[in-house]
C-alpha positions in Angstrom: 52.4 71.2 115.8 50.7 67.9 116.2 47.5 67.5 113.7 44.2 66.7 115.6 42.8 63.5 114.5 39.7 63.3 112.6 36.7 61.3 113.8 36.4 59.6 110.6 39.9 58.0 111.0 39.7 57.0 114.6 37.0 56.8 116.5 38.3 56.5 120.2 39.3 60.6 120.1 36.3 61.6 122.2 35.9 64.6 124.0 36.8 64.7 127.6 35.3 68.3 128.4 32.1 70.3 127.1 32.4 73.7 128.0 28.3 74.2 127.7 27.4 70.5 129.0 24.8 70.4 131.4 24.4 67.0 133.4 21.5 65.3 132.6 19.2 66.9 135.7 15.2 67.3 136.4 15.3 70.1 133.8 16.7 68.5 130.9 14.5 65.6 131.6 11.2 67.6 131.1 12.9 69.3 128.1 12.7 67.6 124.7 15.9 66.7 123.3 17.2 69.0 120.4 17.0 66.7 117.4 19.8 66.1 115.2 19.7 64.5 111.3 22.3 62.8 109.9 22.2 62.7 106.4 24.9 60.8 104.9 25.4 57.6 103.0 28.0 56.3 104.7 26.8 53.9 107.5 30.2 54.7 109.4 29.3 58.2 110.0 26.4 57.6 111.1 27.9 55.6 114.1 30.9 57.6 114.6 28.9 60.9 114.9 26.3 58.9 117.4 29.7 57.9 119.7 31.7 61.1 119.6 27.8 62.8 120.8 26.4 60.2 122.5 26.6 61.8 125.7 26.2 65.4 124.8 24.2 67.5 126.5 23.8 71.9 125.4 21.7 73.8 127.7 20.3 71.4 130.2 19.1 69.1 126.7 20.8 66.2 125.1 20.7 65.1 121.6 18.7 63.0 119.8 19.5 61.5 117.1 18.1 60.9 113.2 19.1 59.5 110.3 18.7 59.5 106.5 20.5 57.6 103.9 19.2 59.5 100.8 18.0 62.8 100.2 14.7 61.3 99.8 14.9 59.6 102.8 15.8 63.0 104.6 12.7 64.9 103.3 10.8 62.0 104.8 12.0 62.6 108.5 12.0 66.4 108.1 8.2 66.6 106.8 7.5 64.9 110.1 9.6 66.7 112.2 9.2 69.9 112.0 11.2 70.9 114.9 15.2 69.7 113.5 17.3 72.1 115.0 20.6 70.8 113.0 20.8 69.1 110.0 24.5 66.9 108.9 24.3 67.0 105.6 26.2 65.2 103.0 26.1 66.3 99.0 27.1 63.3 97.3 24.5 60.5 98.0 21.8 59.0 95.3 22.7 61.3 93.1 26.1 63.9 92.8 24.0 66.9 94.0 21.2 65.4 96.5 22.4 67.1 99.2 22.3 70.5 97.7 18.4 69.7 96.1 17.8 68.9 99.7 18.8 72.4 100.7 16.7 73.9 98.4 13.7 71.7 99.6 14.4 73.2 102.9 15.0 76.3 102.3 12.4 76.8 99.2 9.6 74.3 99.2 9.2 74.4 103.3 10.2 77.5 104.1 12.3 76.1 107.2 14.9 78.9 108.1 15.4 78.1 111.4 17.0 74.9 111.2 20.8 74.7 111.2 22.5 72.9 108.1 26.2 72.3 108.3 27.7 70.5 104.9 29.7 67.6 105.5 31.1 66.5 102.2 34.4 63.8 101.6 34.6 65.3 98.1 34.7 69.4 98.4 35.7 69.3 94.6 32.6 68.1 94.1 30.9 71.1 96.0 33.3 73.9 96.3 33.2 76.1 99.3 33.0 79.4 98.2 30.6 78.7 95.6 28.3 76.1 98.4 28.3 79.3 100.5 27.3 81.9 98.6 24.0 80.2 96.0 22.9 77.9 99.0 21.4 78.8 102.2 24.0 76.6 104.9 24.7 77.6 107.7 28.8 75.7 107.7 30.9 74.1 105.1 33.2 71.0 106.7 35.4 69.0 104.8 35.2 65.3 106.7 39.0 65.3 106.4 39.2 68.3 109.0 36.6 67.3 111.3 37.7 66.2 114.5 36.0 65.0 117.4 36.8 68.5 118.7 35.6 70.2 115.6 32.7 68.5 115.8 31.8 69.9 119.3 32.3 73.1 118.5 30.5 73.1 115.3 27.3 71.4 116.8 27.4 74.0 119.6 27.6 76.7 118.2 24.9 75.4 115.6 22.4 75.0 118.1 23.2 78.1 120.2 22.5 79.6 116.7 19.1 77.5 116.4 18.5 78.6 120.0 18.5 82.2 120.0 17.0 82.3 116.6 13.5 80.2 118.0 13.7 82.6 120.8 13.7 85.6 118.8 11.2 84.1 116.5 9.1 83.3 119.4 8.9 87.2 120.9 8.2 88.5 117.5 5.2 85.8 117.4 4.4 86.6 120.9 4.7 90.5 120.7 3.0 90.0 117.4 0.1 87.8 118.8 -0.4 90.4 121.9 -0.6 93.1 119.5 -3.2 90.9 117.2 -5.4 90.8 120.2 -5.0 94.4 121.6 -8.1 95.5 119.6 -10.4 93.5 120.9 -9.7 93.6 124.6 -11.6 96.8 124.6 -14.6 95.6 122.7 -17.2 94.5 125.1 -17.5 91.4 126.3 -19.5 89.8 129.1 -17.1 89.4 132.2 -17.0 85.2 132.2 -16.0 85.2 128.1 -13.5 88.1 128.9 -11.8 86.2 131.9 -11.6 82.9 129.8 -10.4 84.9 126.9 -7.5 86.3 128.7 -6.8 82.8 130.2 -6.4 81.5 126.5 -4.2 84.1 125.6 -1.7 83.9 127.7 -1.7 80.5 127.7 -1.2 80.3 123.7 1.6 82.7 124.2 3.4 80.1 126.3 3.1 77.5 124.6 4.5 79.7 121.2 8.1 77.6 121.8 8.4 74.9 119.3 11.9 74.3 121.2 10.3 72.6 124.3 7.3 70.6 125.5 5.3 72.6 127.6 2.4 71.6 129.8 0.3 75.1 130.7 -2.5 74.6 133.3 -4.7 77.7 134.6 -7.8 78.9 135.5 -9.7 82.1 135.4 -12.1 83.1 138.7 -14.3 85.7 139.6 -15.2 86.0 143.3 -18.6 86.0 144.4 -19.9 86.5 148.3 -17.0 85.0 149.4 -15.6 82.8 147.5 -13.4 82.8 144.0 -15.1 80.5 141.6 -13.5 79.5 138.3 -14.8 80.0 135.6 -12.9 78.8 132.9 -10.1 76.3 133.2 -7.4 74.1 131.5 -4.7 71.1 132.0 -5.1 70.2 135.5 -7.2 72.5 137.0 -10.0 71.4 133.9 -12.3 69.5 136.5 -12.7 72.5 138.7 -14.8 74.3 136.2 -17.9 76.0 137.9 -16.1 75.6 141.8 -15.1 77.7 144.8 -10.9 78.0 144.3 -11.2 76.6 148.5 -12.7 73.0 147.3 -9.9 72.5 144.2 -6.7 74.1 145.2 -4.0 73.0 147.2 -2.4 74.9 150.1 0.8 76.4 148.3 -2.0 77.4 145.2 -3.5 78.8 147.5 -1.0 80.7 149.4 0.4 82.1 146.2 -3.4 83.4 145.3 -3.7 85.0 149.1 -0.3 86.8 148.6 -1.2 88.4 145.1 -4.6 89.3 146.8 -3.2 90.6 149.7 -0.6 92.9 147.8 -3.5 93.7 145.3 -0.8 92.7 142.8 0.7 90.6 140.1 3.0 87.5 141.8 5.4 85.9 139.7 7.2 82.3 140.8 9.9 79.9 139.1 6.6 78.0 137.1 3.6 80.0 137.9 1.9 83.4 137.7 -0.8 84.9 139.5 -2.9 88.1 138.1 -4.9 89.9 140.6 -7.7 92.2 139.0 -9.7 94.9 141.4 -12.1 96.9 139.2 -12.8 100.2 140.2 -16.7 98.8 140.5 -15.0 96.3 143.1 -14.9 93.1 141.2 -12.3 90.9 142.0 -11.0 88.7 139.2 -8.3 86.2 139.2 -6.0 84.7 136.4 -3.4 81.9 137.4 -0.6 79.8 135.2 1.7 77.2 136.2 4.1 76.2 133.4 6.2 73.0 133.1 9.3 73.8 132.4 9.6 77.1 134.5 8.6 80.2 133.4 11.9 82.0 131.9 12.4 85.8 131.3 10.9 86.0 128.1 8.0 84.3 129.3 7.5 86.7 132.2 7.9 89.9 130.2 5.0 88.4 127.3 3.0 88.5 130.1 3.5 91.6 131.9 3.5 93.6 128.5 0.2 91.5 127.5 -1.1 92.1 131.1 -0.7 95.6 131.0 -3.8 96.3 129.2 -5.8 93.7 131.1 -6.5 95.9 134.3 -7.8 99.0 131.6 -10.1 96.3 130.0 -11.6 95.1 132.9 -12.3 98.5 134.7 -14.2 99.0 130.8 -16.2 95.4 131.2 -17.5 96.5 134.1 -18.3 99.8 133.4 -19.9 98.7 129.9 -21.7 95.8 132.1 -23.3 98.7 134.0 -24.7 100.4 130.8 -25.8 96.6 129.4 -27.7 95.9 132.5 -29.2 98.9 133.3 -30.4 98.9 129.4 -31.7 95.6 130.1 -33.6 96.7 133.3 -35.4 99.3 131.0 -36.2 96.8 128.0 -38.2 94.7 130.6 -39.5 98.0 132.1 -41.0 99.3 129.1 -42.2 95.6 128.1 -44.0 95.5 131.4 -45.5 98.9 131.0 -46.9 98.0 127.6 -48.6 94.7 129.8 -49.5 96.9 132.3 -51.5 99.1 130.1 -53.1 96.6 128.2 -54.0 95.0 132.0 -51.8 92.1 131.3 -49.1 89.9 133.5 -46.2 91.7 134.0 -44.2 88.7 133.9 -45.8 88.1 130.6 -42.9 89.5 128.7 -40.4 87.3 130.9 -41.7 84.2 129.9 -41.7 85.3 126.4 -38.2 86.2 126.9 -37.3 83.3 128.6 -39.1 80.6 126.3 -37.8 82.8 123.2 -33.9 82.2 124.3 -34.6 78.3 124.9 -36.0 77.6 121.6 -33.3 80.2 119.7 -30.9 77.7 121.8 -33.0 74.4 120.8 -32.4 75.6 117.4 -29.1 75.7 117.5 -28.2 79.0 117.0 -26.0 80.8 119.1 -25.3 81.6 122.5 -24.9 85.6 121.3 -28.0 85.2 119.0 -30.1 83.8 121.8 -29.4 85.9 124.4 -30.0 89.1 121.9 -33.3 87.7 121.1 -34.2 87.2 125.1 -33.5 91.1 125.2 -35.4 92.5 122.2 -38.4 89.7 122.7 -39.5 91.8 125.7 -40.1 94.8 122.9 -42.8 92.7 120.5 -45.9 94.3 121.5 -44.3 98.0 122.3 -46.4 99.6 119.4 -49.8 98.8 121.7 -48.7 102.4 123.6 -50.2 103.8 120.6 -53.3 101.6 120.7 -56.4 103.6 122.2 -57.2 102.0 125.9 -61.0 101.6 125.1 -59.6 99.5 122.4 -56.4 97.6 123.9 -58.6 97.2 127.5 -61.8 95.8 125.3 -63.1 92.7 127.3 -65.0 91.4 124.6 -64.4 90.8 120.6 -63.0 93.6 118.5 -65.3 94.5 115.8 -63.6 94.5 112.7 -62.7 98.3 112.8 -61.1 98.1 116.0 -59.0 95.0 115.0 -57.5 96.9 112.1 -56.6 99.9 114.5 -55.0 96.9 116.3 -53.2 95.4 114.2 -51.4 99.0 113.9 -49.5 98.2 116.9 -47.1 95.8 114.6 -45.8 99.3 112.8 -45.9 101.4 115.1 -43.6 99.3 117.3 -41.2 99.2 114.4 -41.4 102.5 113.4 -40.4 103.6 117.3 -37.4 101.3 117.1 -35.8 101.1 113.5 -33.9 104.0 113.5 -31.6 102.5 116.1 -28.2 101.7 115.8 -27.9 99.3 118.5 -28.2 95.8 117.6 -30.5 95.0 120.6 -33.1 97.7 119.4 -32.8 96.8 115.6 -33.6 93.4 116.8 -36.7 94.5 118.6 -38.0 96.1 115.6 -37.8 93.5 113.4 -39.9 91.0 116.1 -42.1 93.8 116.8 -43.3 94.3 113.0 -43.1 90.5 112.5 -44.0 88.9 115.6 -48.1 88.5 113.8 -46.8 87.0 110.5 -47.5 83.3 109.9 -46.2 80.5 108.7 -48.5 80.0 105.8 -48.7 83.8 105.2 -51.9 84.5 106.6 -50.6 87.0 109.2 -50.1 90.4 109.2 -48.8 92.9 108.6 -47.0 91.9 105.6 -48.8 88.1 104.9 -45.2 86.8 104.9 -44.6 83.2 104.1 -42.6 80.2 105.5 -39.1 81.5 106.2 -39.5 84.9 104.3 -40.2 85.7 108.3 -37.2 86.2 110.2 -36.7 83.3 112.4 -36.1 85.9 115.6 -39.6 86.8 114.9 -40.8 82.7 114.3 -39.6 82.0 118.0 -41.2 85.2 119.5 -44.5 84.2 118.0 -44.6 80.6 119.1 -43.6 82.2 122.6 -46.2 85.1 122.8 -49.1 82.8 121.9 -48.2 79.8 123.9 -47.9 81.9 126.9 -50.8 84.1 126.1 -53.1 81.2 125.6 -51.8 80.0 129.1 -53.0 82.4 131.1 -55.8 84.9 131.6 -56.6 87.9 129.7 -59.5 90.7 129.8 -61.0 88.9 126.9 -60.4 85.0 127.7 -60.0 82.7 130.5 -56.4 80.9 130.4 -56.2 77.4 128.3 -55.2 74.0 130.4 -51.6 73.5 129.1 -52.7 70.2 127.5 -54.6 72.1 125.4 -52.4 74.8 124.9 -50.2 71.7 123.5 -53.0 70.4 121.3 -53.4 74.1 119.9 -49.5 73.9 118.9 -49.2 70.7 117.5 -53.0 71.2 115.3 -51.1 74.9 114.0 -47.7 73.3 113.0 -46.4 74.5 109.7 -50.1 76.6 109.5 -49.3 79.4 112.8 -46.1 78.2 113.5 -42.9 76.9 111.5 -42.9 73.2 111.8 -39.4 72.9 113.3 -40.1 75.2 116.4 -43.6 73.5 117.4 -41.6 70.1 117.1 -39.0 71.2 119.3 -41.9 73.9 121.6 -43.2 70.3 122.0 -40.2 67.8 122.7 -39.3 70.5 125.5 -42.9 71.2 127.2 -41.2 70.6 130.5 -38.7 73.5 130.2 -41.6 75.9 129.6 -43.3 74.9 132.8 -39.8 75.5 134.3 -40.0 78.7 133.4 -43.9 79.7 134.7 -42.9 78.4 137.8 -40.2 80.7 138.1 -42.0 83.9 136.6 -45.7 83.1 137.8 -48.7 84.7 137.2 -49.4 88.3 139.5 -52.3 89.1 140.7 -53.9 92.5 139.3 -54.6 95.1 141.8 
């Protein structure tokens, strides 16, 4: 039987067939290469192992190629490349046993088990087989005396079919574990825009859990409106279309795909894209659509459906819970203007305050959630007054100091009818309706609180209520000119109000008007 020739010794015995080569095609060009270190000594096989694979290809990708010269060297490259699939590794280099301390760094120190390490040693006496094998963490053992051109093949292929499947696995159990991660929270309530975007980021982070390829995910999230989808959230290519009708941005075969799945009322699935079609059972429509580069492959399809499959559930609960929220909301403003309307006040008194309340809140930095829980409970501050007496609260003239205690009541009673809640929105409203009189230097009331000892919901409301009460008319007073409503905030900074809101009431003056304009005074009838 005629011995096959090893690479080492002759360089010109290529291989003439690949049984997994791929030619180089549109695929493997939007693929990244699988990278391949070479970690030997030996200039020589360096260049022989570069020839024999120069033109190998294994799944549609060819090889890249990297290499070390010492250990050190090697830890180097792999501490920047975090995505090695194979690893030629030598023992013998700087020192008799670099290449085994080299495993270990791998292995050990980074925790890399997903790379492929074949030994390649001239010297096995040096590093015997068996005993290589079983205390290090390699993957193949090949003397360089045995390892033909042929050998080689096989070896590297079935290495990176190895580092193939292994990556895939890895990336189901991160995908399955990164859907089930999330599965708690897709039934917590959430507006409707944060909960489309949400999904949108999901799924797109699922795809892009393969460290094997370079991905480019683009998608957008819409929710229709009269008659039009308009995004909502949006990545990659479709980023720009943020806040636009789906008709102004997308192409005709986007488009086609989106009128199919809406068509069907149904999920469509392409080589690179995916459309999610979501009809609440209060009839909202809502849209989520992916195009991946490279395609979309099976694994990537079944992420989806399993992570879908709770979607639909989630969204009929959004809109459900939306119900509840706004219909909550509707009473809140209710029973603020019923306080107003007792007390023959503006209805859209407590509007204003809500509105001016969430600008400042938002001025100030905090957040979005923050604001937009203050705008609700702000509506609440003066809700104790439905236990002031009406010859008091309806007084035209000055209370006498008697009646002026009895009013200042209202500040407990409006907590005492609220802090037993559990709902964030009412706790809320207690605290600004027992604080809303406090002042900055602690000559409110009820508690005489001091500088920040008052909760900063209950700073903004109070900067809001006065401004806006001083604006306009009340049974007692004729309403101030705004200038010298302005005057009145800027003479009162750091003694009424905290210092920080009345700068920033003031460096926003025309967002205030805004807001009268759109919630004017009413005429009593």
């Amino acid at each position: 039987m005629n011995a096959q020739k090893n690479i080492f010794m002759n360089p010109k015995d290529k291989l003439l067939t690949f049984a997994d080569k791929v030619e180089t095609n549109d695929i493997s060009k939007r693929n990244e290469p699988w990278k391949l270190l070479i970690v030997d000594d030996e200039e020589e096989v360096h260049k022989l192992t570069r020839m024999v694979l120069g033109d190998y290809t294994f799944d549609g990708k060819p090889v890249t190629f990297l290499s070390a010269y010492t250990a050190l060297e090697a830890q180097n490259i792999i501490n920047g490349n975090h995505d090695i699939a194979l690893i030629l590794l030598d023992v013998v280099m700087e020192t008799d046993n670099a290449g085994l301390e080299l495993i270990k760094y791998i292995r050990e120190d980074l925790a890399n088990r997903f790379v492929r390490i074949i030994l390649r040693t001239g010297q096995p006496g040096q590093a015997p087989e068996h005993q290589v094998i079983v205390d290090y963490d390699i993957n193949d053992y090949k003397s360089k005396l045995e390892l033909t051109a042929q050998k080689l093949f096989t070896t590297v292929t079935a290495a990176l079919r190895a580092y193939r499947d292994i990556v895939s696995l890895e990336v189901n159990r991160r995908g399955l574990e990164h859907i089930i991660s999330f599965s708690p929270s897709i039934f917590e309530y959430q507006p409707l825009k944060q909960f489309s975007s949400s999904v949108l980021n999901q799924i797109i982070t699922i795809l892009q859990l393969d460290i094997t390829k370079n991905k480019f995910v683009s998608g957008f999230a819409a929710i229709k409106n009269t008659n039009d989808f308009v995004i909502i959230s949006a990545t990659g290519k479709f980023y720009s279309g943020t806040g636009q009708p789906i008709m102004k941005i997308l192409d005709k075969n986007t488009m086609d795909r989106i009128v199919v799945a809406v068509d069907s009322n149904s999920d469509l699935f392409g080589d690179n894209f995916y459309v999610g079609f979501f009809e609440s059972k209060a009839g909202t429509h809502n849209i989520i659509y992916i195009e991946k580069d490279p395609n979309l492959n099976e694994m990537d399809k079944n992420l989806i459906k399993l992570f879908i499959s709770n979607v639909s559930i989630a969204f009929d609960n959004i809109n459900l819970n939306q119900e509840v929220v706004d219909t909550q909301k509707e009473l809140i403003f209710t029973l603020g203007e019923v306080v107003e309307n007792r007390s023959k006040e503006t209805a859209n008194h407590v509007r204003r305050v809500a509105e001016l309340s969430k600008m400042l809140a938002l001025k100030l930095n905090l957040s979005i959630e923050e604001a937009e829980l203050l705008r609700l409970a702000s509506p609440m501050h003066d809700v104790g007054k439905l236990g002031i007496p009406d010859f008091i609260l309806n007084k035209p003239g000055k209370l006498s100091k008697e009646e002026f205690e009895i009013m200042k009541k209202h500040t407990l009673i409006g907590f005492e009818m609220l802090k037993n809640s559990f709902r964030k929105i009412m706790q809320t409203a207690s605290i600004v309706a027992y604080q809303h009189h406090e002042r900055w230097d602690g000559c409110g009331y009820p508690q005489g609180f001091i500088g920040e000892q008052i909760h900063i919901f209950s700073r903004i409301t109070c900067i809001a209520d006065v401004v806006d009460a001083l604006s306009h008319k009340r049974i007692y007073k004729e309403a101030w000119a705004l200038e010298k409503v302005y005057e009145y905030v800027k003479e009162q900074k750091g003694k009424h109000f905290d210092p920080e809101l009345a700068e920033i009431f003031l460096a926003n003056i025309s967002e205030y008007e805004a807001i009268q304009k759109i919630y004017p005074e009413e005429a009593r009838t």
